[in-house]
N, C-alpha and C positions, 0 to 999 in steps of 0.2 A: 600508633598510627595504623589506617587502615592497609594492610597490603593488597597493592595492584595486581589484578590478574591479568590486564588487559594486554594482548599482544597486538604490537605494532608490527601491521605487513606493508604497508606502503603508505608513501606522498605523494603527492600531485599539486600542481599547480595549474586549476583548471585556465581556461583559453581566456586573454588578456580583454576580452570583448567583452564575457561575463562581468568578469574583475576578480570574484571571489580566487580567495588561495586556499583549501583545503588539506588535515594530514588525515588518514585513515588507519585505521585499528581495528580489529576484533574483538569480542567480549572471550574469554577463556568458559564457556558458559555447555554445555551439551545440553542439546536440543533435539526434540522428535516430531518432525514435520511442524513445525509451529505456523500458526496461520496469521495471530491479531498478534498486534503491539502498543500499547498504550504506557505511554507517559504517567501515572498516578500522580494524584495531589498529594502522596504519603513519599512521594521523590525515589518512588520505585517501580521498575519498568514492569508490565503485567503483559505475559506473554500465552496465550491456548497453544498446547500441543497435543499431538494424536493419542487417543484412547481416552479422551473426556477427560484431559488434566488443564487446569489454568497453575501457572507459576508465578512467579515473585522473585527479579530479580534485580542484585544491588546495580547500579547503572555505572561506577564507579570499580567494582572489585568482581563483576559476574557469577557472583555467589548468590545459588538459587536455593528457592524454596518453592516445592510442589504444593500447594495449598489445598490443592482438592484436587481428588479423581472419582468421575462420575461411575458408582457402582452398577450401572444400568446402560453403562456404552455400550454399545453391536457395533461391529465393522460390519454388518450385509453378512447376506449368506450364497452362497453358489446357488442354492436354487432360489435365488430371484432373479439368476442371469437372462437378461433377455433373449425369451427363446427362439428369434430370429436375427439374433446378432451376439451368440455365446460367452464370446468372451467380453462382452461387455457388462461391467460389477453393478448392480445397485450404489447410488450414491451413500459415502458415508466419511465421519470426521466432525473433529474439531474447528467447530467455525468462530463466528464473531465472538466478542464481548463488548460491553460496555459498564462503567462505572458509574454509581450513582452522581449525580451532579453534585449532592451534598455531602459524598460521601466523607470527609473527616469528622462529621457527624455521630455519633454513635447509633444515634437513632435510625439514621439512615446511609447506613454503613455495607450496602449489597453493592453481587458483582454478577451482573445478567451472562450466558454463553449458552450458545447454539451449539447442538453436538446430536448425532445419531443413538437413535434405540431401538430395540425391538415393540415394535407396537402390537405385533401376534403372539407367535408362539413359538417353541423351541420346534416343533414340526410344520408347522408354517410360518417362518417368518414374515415379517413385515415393516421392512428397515424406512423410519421414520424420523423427523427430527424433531426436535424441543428445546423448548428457552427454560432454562434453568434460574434461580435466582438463590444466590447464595446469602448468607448475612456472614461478614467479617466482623471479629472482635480484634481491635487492633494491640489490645492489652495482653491478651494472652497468641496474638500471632497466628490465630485461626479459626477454620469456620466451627460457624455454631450452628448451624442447620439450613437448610432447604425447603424451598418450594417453586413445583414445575408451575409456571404460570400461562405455559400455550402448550399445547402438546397436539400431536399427531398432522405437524404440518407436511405434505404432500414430500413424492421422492420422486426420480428419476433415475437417468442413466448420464443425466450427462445437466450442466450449467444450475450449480444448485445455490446462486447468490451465498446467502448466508450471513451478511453482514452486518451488523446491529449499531446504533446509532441512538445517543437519548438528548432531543433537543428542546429547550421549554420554550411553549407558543403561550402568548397573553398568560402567561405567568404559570403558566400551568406545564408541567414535564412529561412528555408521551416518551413512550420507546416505538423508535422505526426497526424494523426487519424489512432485508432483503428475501426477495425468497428469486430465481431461477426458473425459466421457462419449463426446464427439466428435459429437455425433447432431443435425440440426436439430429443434426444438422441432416436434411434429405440431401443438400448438396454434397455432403463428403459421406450418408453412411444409410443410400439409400433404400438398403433392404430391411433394415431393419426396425419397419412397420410396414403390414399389409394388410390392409390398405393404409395408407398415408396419412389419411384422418384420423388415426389411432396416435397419431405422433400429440405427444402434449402441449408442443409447442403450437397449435396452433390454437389454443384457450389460453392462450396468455390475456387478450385483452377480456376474459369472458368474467366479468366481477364474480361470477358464481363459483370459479376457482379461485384457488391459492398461488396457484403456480403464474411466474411474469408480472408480479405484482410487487412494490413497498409497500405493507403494512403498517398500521400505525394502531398501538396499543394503551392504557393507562399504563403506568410501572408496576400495577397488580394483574396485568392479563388482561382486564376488562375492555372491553371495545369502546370508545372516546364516542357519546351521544352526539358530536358534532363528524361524526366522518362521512364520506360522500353518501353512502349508502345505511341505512339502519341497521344494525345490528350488524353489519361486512364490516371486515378487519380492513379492507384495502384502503390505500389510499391514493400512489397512482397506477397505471397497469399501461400493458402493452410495452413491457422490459423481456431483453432476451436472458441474459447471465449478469445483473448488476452484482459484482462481486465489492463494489466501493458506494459509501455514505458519508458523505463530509458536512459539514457546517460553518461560516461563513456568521457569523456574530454580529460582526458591524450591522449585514444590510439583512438579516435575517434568514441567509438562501441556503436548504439542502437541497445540495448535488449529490446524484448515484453517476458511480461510471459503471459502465459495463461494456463486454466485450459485444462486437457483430461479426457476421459471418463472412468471413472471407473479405468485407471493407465494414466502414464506418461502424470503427468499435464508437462510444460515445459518452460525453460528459454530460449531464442532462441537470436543469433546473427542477426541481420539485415541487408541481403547483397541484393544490391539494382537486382528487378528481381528472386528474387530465388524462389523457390516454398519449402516450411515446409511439406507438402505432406497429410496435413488433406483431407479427413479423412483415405486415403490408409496408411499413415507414420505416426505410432504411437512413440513419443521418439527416442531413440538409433534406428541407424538403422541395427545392428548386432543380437539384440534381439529376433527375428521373434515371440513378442508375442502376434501378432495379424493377424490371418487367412487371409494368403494374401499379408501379410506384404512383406515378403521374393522376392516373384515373381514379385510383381509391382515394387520394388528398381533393380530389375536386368533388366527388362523389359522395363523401365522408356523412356519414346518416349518425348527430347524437344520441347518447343512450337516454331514451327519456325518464328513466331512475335517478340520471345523475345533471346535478344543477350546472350549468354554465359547459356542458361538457365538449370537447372541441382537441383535436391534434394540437399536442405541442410538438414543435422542430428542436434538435440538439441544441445545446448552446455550445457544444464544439464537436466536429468528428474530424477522429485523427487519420483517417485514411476515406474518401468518399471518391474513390474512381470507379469505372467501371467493374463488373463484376469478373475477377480474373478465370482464365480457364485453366490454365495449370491444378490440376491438383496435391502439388507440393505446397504445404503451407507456408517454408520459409520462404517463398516468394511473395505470399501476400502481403501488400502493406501494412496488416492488422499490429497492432501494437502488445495488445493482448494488457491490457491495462486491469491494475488489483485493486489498487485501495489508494488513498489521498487523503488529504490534510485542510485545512485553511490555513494559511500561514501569515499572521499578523502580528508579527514582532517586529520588532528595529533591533535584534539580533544580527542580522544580517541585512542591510540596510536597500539591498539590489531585489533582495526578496520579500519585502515590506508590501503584504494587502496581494497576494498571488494562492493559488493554489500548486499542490506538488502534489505528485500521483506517480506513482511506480508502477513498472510495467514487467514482463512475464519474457518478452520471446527476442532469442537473439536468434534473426532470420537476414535475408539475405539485405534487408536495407531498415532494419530495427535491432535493438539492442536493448538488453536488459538495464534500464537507467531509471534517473528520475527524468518527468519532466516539469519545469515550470510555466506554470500559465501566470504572467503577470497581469494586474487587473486596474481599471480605471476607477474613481472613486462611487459610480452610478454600479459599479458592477460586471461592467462590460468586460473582453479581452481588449487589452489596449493593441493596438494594428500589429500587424508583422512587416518590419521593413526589414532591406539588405542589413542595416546600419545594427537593427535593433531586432534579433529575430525574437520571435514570442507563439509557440513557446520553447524556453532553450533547454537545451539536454544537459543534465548532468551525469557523471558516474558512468561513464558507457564503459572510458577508456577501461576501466577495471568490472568487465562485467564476466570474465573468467575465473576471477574473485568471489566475487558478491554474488553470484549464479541471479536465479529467479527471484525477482523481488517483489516481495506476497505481500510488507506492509510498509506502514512508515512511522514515523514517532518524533518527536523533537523535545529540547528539555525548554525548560520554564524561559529559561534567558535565550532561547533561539539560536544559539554558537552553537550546538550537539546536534546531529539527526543520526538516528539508531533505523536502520533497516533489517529485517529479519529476512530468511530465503528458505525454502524449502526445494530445492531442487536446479538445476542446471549449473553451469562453472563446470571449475577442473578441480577445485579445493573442496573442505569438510561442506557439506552443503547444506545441511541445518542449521543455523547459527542466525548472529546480531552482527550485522557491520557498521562500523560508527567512521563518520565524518564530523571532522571538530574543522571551524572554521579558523583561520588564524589570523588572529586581528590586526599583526602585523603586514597581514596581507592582501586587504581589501583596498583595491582602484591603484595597483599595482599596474606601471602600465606596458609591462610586458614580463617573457619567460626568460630564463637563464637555464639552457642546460647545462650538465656537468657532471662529471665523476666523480665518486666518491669511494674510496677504496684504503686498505682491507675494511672488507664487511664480513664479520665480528672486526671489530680494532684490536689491535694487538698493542697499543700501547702508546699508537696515534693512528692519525686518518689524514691522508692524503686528497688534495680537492686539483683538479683539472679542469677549464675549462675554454671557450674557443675565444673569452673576452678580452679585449686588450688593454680595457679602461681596467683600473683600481677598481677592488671589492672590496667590501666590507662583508666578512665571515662571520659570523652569530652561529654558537652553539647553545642551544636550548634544551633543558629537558622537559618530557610530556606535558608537564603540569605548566607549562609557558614559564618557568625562570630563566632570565637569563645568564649565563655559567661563564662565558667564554666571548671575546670578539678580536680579531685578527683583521691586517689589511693585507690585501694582495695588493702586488702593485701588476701585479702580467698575467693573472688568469690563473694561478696558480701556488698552491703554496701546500705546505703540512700544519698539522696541529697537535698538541701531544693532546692525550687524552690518559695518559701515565696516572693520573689523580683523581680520575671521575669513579665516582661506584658503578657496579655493576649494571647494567639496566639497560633501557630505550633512550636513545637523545635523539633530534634532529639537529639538520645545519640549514640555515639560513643564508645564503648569498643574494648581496643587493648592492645595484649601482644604476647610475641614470637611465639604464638600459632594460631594468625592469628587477624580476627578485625570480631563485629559484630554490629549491627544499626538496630535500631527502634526508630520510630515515638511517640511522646505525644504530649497532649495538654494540655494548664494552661488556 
């Protein structure tokens, strides 16, 4: 049998409104800034971590495998530091991947990843990035060789996208790339371009750059003879830092999220050619809450390279108030949103046809969580009422846990989401955080708090709590068997645990009153 590596740090039983009841775990897994997380068809999680490595890890026992490290990563060099704002690095890292769509194939067995290299030289550098394309042999467990198939896309100092994405259009499979405006924000960091126009962010919408742009490739590098412009990689433009690329199967729609400046970070539709209008078209385009905003959408002159070409408006921004003057940024509304999903399973039946997108900043009225965008069957977000908010947060409560959440991941049957973090919390901050959904616990219709005490058990475990009705106690272990069931008749009672092995269990308390769940260990 395989053994379990996975350690159990907490349950929850999220809010009775949602329905769902969730327990949480970690993977036993050591990890170096990992950025992507992907689910494989081969039932194993594929994780990029820093210095050009992609991993292989069991999603069940978090036993990894480094399957390649790119012999030609650069982390940037000191003297590319911008010489009017020093200690700011050159962009670099381990960014997206993507897997072949056919990949149990043999034939077509490749694993695309974005990562930094020196494009100059050891006395000039010139820290750059490129898509790599690996071929896996799944017979002997490794790669078999390499080929760069974009190389020398654009760098900055600061929103460098990254995120890769392969979705087939009229039958045909392109790979998307994010790429990043690349420009420090003038509103938080504004010396550092003189003059201003030097800042890259303001060619985001300019087709003749790279930078502010999704790209859209063959799976060999070649540029697709149908994209907006001949022989241009792009395909839409005027993006500030789209760090997320999703897909949406049923109605055909890629969404980028990416962050905004101080408000309206944004979910956007991806319609091939269209300009998002960074940095003039902040969010909503009704909002006018940004100087300027108003007159450039009425004004708006198409490019006449590009057919039908016209402003597209978000299809969601998560913060669109005015422009705050604080410049602390935990006050901003901004969410700081990474990467997203489509989620179309009846795994979790509340979550059926939504997107989930995890976000980056615990600030003064944001938190490191998921959130869910539930969706209508046209596509749309379905309204936000009191009754029914949309969209709802998850994971917040433990986001001193889970720190910064960089990706997201779900298993085949939609009861697992694997989250990865590279930064914030109080715990190990690299890592896979798993929520397993507990089928005993969906449309539950309320909480039970309670004690549960000693934690280690020492030979039972003690349950306390303010109910006055009969419980029904269920002890379960990880793997959902049930072991154990007891009645309280007063809120209160023991249980031995003298005979369980070693390990992770939970307890299960449930009565008219609703269900609650905590974690021990024997």
């Amino acid at each position: 049998m395989k053994k379990i590596l996975t350690i159990i740090s907490l349950a929850l039983t999220i809010s009775p409104t949602f329905g769902q009841v969730f327990y949480r775990s970690e993977l036993n897994t050591p990890l170096t800034t990992p950025w992507e997380i992907q689910y494989g068809p081969d039932s194993m999680l594929w994780v990029t971590e820093d210095g050009g490595k992609i991993s292989r890890i069991d999603p069940v026992s978090g036993a990894k495998q480094t399957i390649y490290t790119a012999p030609d990563y650069f982390p940037g060099s000191p003297l590319e530091n911008n010489p009017l704002c020093t200690s700011t690095a050159i962009g670099k890292g381990t960014l997206g991947m993507a897997l072949h769509p056919d990949f149990l194939n043999p034939a077509n067995s490749y694993v695309y990843y974005f990562y930094s290299y020196n494009y100059g030289n050891s006395s000039a550098p010139d820290t750059r990035f490129k898509i790599r394309r690996l071929k896996w042999d799944s017979g002997t467990q490794s790669v078999t060789g390499f080929t760069d198939i974009v190389t020398g896309i654009s760098n900055g100092y600061d929103h460098f996208g990254g995120r890769l994405l392969i979705v087939t259009q009229s039958g045909t499979p392109y790979l998307f790339v994010s790429v990043g405006d690349h420009g420090m924000s003038e509103m938080n960091s504004p010396t550092c371009y003189n003059p201003q126009s030097n800042n890259p962010n303001n060619f985001a919408q300019d087709p003749a750059t790279d930078n502010g742009k999704i790209h859209r490739y063959n799976l060999d590098g070649s540029i697709p003879s149908d994209n907006p412009i001949s022989g241009n990689s792009f395909y839409t433009r005027g993006h500030r830092n789209p760090q997320g690329l999703m897909y949406n199967p049923t109605l055909g729609f890629i969404y980028d999220i990416e962050h905004g400046d101080r408000t309206d970070d944004e979910i956007n539709i991806l319609e091939k050619g269209l300009n998002y209008g960074w940095k003039n078209v902040r969010g909503y385009h009704a909002d006018n809450n940004f100087p300027g905003e108003a007159d450039y959408i009425a004004n708006y002159q198409p490019d006449p390279q590009i057919a039908n070409d016209h402003l597209m408006e978000a299809f969601y921004s998560f913060c669109h108030e005015d422009l705050p003057t604080t410049g602390n940024n935990l006050d901003w509304c901004t969410v700081a949103p990474s990467d997203g999903i489509y989620y179309g399973s009846n795994g979790i039946p509340q979550w059926t046809n939504s997107l989930l997108v995890t976000t980056l900043k615990d600030g003064s009225s944001t938190d490191m969580e998921v959130y869910q965008f539930q969706l209508n069957a046209s596509g749309s977000i379905v309204p936000d009422t009191i009754g029914n908010p949309n969209p709802k947060r998850f994971f917040g409560e433990d986001q001193m846990l889970n720190g910064r959440l960089r990706d997201i991941a779900v298993s085949p049957d939609g009861k697992i989401i694997y989250l990865i973090n590279n930064g914030g919390g109080t715990t190990n901050t690299d890592k896979i955080t798993i929520y397993h959904v507990s089928e005993a616990g969906i449309n539950e219709p309320g909480k039970i708090d309670f004690q549960l005490y000693p934690n280690p058990s020492n030979g039972q475990i003690n349950i306390n709590s303010s109910q006055s009705e009969s419980m029904l106690c269920s002890i379960y272990s990880m793997n959902g068997a049930l072991i154990r069931e007891v009645i309280f008749d007063n809120g209160f009672g023991s249980i031995s645990t003298e005979d369980l092995d070693k390990g992770m269990y939970y307890v299960r308390l449930t009565n008219e009153n609703g269900v609650g769940i905590k974690n021990f260990v024997k």
